[in-house]
C-alpha positions as CSV (number, residue, x, y, z in Angstrom):
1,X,2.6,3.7,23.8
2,X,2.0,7.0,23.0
3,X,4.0,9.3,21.0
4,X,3.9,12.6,19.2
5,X,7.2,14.2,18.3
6,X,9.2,14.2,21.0
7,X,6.2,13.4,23.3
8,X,6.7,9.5,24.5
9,X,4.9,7.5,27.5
10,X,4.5,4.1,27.9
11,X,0.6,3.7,29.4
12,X,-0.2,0.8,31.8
13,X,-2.9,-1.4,31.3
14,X,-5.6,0.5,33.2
15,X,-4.3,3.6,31.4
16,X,-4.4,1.5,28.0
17,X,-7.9,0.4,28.4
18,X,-9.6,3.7,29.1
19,X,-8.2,4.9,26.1
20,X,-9.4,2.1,23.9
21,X,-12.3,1.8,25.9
22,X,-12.9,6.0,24.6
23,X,-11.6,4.8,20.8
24,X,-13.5,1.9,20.4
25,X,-17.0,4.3,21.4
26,X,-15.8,7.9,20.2
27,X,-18.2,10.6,21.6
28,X,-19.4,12.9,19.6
29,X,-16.7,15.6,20.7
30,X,-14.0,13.5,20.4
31,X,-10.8,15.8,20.9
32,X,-12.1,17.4,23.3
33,X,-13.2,14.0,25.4
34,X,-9.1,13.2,24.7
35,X,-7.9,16.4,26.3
36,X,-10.5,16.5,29.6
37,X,-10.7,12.9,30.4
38,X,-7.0,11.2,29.1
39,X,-4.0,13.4,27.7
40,X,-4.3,15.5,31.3
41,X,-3.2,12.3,32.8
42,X,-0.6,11.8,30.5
43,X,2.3,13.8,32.6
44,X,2.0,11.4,35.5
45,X,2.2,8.2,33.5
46,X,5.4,6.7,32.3
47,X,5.6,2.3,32.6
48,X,8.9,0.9,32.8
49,X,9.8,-0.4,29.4
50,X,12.5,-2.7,30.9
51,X,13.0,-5.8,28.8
52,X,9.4,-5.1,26.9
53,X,8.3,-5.6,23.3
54,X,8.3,-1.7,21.7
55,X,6.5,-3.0,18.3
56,X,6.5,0.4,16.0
57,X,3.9,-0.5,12.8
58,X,3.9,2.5,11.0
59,X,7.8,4.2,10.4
60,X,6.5,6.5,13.4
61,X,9.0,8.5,15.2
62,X,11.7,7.2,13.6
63,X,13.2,9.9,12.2
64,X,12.9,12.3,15.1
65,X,15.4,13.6,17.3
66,X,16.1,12.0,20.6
67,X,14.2,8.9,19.7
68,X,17.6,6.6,19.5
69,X,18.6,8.1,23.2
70,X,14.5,7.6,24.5
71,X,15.2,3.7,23.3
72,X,18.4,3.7,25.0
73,X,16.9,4.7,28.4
74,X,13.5,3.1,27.6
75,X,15.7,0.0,27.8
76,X,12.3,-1.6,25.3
77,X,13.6,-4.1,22.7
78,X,12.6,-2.4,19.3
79,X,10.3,-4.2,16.5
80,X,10.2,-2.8,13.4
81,X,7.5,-3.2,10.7
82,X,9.1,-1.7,7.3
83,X,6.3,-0.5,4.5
84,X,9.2,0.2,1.9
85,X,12.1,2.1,1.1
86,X,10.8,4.1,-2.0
87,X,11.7,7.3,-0.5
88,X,14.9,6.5,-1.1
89,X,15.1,4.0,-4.2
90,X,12.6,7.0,-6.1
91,X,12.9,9.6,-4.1
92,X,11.7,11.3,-7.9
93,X,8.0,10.4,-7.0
94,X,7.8,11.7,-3.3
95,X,8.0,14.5,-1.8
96,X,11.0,17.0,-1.2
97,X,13.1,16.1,1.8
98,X,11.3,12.6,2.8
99,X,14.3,10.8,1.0
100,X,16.1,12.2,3.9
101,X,14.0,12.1,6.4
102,X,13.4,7.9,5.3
103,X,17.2,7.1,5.2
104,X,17.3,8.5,9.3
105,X,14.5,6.5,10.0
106,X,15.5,2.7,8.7
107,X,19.4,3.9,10.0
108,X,17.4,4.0,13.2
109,X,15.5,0.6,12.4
110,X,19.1,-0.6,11.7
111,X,21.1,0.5,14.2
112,X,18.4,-0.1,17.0
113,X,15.9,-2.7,15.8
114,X,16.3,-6.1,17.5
115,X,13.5,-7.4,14.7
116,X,12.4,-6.1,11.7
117,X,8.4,-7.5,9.9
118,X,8.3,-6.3,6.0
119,X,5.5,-6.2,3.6
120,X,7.2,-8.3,1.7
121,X,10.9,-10.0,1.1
122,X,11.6,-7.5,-1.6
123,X,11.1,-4.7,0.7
124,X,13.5,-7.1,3.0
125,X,15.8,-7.2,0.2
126,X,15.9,-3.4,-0.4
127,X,16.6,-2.8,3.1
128,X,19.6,-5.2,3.2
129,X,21.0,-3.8,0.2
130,X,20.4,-0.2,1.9
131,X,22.1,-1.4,5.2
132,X,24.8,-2.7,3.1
133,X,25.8,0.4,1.6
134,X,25.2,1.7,4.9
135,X,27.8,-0.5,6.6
136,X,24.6,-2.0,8.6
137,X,23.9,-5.4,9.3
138,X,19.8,-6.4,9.3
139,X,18.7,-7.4,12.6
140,X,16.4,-10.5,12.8
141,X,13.6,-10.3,10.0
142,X,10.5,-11.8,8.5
143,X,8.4,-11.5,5.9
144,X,4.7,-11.1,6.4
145,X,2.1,-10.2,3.5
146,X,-0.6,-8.1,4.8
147,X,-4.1,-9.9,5.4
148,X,-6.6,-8.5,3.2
149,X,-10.5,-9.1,3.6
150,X,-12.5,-10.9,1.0
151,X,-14.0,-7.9,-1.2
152,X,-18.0,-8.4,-0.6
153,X,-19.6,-10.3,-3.2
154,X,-22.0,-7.7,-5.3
155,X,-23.4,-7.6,-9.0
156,X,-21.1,-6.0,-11.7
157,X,-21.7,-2.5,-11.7
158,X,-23.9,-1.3,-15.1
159,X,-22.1,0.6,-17.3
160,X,-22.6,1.3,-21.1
161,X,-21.8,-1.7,-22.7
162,X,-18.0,-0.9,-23.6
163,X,-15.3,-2.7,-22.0
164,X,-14.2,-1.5,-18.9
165,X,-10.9,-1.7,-17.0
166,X,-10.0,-0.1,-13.3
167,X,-7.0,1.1,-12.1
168,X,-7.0,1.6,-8.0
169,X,-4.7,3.8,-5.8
170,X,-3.7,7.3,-4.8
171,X,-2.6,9.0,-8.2
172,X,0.6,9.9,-7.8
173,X,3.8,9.8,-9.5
174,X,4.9,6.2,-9.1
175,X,1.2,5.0,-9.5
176,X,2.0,5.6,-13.7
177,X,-1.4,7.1,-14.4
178,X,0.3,9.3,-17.1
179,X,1.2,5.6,-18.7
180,X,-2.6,4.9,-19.0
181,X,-3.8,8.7,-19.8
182,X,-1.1,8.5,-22.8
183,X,-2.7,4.9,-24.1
184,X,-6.2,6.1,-23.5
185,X,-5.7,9.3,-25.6
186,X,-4.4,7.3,-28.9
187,X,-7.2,4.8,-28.5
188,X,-9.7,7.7,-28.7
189,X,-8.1,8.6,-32.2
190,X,-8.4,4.9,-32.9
191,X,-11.6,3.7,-31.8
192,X,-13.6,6.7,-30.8
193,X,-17.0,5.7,-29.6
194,X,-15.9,2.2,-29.3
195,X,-12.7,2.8,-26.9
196,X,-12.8,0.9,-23.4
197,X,-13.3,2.7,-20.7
198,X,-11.1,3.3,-18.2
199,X,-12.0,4.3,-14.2
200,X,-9.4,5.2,-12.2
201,X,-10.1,4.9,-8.4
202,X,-8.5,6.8,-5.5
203,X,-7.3,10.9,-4.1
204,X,-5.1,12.7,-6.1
205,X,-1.6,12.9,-4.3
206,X,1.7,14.3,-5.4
207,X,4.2,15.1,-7.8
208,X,1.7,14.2,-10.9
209,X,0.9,17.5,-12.2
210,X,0.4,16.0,-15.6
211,X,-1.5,13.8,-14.9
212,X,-4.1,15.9,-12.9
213,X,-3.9,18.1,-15.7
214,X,-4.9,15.8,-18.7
215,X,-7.9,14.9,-16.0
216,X,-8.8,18.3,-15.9
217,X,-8.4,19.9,-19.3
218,X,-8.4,17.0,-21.8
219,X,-11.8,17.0,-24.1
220,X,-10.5,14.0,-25.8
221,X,-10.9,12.1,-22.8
222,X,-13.7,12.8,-21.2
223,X,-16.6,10.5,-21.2
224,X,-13.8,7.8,-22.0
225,X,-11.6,8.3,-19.0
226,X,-13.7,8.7,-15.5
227,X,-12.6,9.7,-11.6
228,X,-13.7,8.4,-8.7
229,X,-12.0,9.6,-5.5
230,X,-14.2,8.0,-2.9
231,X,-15.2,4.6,-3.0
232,X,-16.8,2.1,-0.5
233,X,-15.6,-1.6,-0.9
234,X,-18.9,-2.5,-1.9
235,X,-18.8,0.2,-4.9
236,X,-15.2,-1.2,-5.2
237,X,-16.4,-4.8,-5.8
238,X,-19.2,-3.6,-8.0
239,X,-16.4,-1.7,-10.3
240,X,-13.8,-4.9,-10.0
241,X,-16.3,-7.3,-10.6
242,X,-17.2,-5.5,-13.7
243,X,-14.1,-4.9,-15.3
244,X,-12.2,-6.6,-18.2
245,X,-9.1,-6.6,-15.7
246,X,-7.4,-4.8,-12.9
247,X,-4.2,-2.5,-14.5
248,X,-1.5,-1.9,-11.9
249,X,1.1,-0.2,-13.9
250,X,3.4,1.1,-10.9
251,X,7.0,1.9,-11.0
252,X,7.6,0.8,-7.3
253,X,5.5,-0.5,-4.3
254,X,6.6,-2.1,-1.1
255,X,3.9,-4.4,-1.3
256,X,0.4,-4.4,-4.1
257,X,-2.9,-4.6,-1.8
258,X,-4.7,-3.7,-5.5
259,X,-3.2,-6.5,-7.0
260,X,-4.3,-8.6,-4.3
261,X,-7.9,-7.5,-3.9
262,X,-8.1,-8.0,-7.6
263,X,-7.2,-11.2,-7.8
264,X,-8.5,-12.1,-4.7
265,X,-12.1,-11.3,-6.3
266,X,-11.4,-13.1,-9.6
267,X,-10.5,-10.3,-11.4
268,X,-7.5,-10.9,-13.7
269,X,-4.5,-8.3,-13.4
270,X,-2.0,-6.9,-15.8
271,X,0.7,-5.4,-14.0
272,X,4.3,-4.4,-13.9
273,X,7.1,-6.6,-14.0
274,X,8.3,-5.7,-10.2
275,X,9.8,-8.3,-8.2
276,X,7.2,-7.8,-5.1
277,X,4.3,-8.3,-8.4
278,X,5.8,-11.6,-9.2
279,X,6.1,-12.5,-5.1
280,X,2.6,-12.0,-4.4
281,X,0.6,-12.5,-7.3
282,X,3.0,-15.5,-9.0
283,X,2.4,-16.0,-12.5
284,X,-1.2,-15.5,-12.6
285,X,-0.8,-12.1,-13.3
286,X,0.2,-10.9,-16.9
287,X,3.0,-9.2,-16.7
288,X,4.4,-6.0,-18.8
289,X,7.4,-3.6,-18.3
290,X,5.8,-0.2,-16.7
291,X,7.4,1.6,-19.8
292,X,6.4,0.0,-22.4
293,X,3.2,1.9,-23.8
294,X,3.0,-0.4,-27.1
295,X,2.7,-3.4,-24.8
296,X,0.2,-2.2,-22.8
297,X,-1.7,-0.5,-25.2
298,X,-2.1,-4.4,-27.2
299,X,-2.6,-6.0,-23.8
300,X,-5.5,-3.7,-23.3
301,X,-6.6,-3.8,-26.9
302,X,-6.7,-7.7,-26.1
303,X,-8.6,-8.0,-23.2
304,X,-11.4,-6.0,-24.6
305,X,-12.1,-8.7,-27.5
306,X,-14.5,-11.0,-25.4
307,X,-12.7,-14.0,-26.7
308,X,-9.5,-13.1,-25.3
309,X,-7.3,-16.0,-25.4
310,X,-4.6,-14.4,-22.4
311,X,-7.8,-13.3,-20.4
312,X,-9.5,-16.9,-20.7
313,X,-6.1,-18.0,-19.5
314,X,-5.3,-16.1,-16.6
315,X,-9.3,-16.7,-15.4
316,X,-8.0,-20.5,-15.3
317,X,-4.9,-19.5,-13.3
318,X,-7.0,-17.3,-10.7
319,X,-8.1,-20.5,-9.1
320,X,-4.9,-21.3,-7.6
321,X,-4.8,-17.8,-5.9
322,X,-5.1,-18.0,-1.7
323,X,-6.3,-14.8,-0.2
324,X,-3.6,-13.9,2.5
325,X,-5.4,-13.7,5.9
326,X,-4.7,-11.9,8.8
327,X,-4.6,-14.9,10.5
328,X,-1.8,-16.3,8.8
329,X,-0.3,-12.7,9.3
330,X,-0.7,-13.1,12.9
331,X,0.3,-16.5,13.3
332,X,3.6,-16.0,11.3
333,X,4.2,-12.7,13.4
334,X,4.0,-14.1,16.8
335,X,5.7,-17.4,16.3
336,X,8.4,-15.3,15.1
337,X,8.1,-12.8,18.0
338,X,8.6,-16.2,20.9
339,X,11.9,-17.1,19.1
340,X,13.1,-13.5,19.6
341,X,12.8,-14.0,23.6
């Protein structure tokens, strides 16, 4: 299936495999290859969709006008694989308009879907509780985690000797960086040389202006507080491997893939009190309400004494923790896929 606004054609197989065949060896002028070669054939191809699995991953489309009437005369049976609904439980930490623009597109997985995957069953839950005010009933739906790959195994990364903890994800608004900047800052008046230090991994993103500008300006932090917007997995499992714990303070995710590389790698976690937390990671994480700066500030204080009594602890409950696979992913997925026919 290929789709771009209000662009939509269904390729055949021979059609399908040329252009995996061209994704899977990109040449070196890749867009241009596209245009010459596929996308010129595009206007002449258009499957039957009659009776067929239309499986959209990725929200994409949803929203856009025509698509509900395109289904319609398609005459595919829509699958649905919902990330989250924070657009519209926060629509505070994204961007103007996408509260909008999300509501059309889960009315759409609604109203048309004859299956919807989640993340997670909290992001299940949300969208029932959304339908419901919507007057919607939820189609068919499953819960499947995300596989995640084992982290590759690599010698703790060298730094100076303090304690070091790691926050990873795009810093953004819901992400709570300003949480840890605040914490970091009175720990400097506190400790000085001897504060922890804290790396936080990932691109800068949106509406965390405050953030981005402690980062930028503050004196206090620097050479405490470091920035590191591109990181391979190997440099990520050197910096996890390393670190006193993984700190996940978010306000709202659909689903945690931090917390679960973290913990997957042995790494202990402190994060927030979220129901999806507590449905992925169990209780071996330690968790704090994303507010509360006095309790994180002690739990970090805490897991920088090497004789931490709650890190010691949650080490011992890490070996209960089962990596979810993509194999389990798939095998849930598709046994659920037969019973819808």
């Amino acid at each position: 299936m290929v789709q771009h606004k209000r662009f939509r054609r269904i390729l055949g197989r021979a059609a399908s495999q040329d252009l995996f065949a061209l994704l899977e060896t990109p040449p070196q002028r890749f867009g241009a290859a596209l245009l010459a070669g596929f996308f010129r054939r595009l206007t002449g191809l258009n499957e039957s969709g009659r009776g067929r699995l239309y499986l959209n991953v990725g929200h994409t489309g949803l929203d856009s006008p025509g698509f509900r009437q395109w289904l319609s005369q398609a005459e595919v049976k829509p699958i649905y694989f919902v990330h989250d609904l924070i657009p519209i439980t926060h629509p505070q930490f994204c961007r103007p308009g996408e509260d909008r623009r999300h509501r059309e597109r889960m009315r759409s997985a609604l109203m048309t879907g004859q299956g919807i995957i989640a993340n997670s069953q909290s992001t299940l839950d949300e969208l029932a509780q959304f339908g419901a005010r919507e007057g919607l009933p939820t189609p068919a739906a499953l819960a499947a985690w995300l596989g995640v790959d084992q982290l590759p195994r690599q010698r703790a990364a060298l730094h100076d000797g303090r304690p070091t903890f790691v926050t990873l994800g795009t810093i953004e608004a819901r992400k709570n960086h300003l949480l840890l900047l605040n914490i970091w800052s009175r720990l400097v008046d506190r400790l000085g040389s001897d504060t922890p230090r804290l790396l936080i991994i990932g691109q800068r993103g949106w509406e965390a202006d405050e953030a981005f500008k402690l980062l930028d300006t503050s004196e206090k932090l620097r050479g405490h507080v470091s920035e590191l917007n591109r990181c391979s997995d190997e440099d990520l499992a050197r910096h996890l491997t390393s670190a006193r714990a993984l700190l996940f303070p978010s306000l709202a995710e659909g689903y945690g893939l931090p917390l679960v590389e973290a913990l997957g790698a042995g790494v202990p976690v402190i994060a927030s009190d979220l129901p999806v937390f507590r449905e992925v990671g169990g209780a071996i994480p330690d968790y704090l309400h994303p507010r509360d700066e006095l309790a994180w500030e002690a739990a970090i204080l805490d897991y920088s004494n090497p004789a931490s009594a709650a890190r010691a602890a949650q080490l011992r409950r890490i070996q209960s923790f089962r990596l979810p696979d993509w194999q389990m992913h798939f095998r849930s997925v598709e046994a659920w896929l037969r019973t819808l026919g």
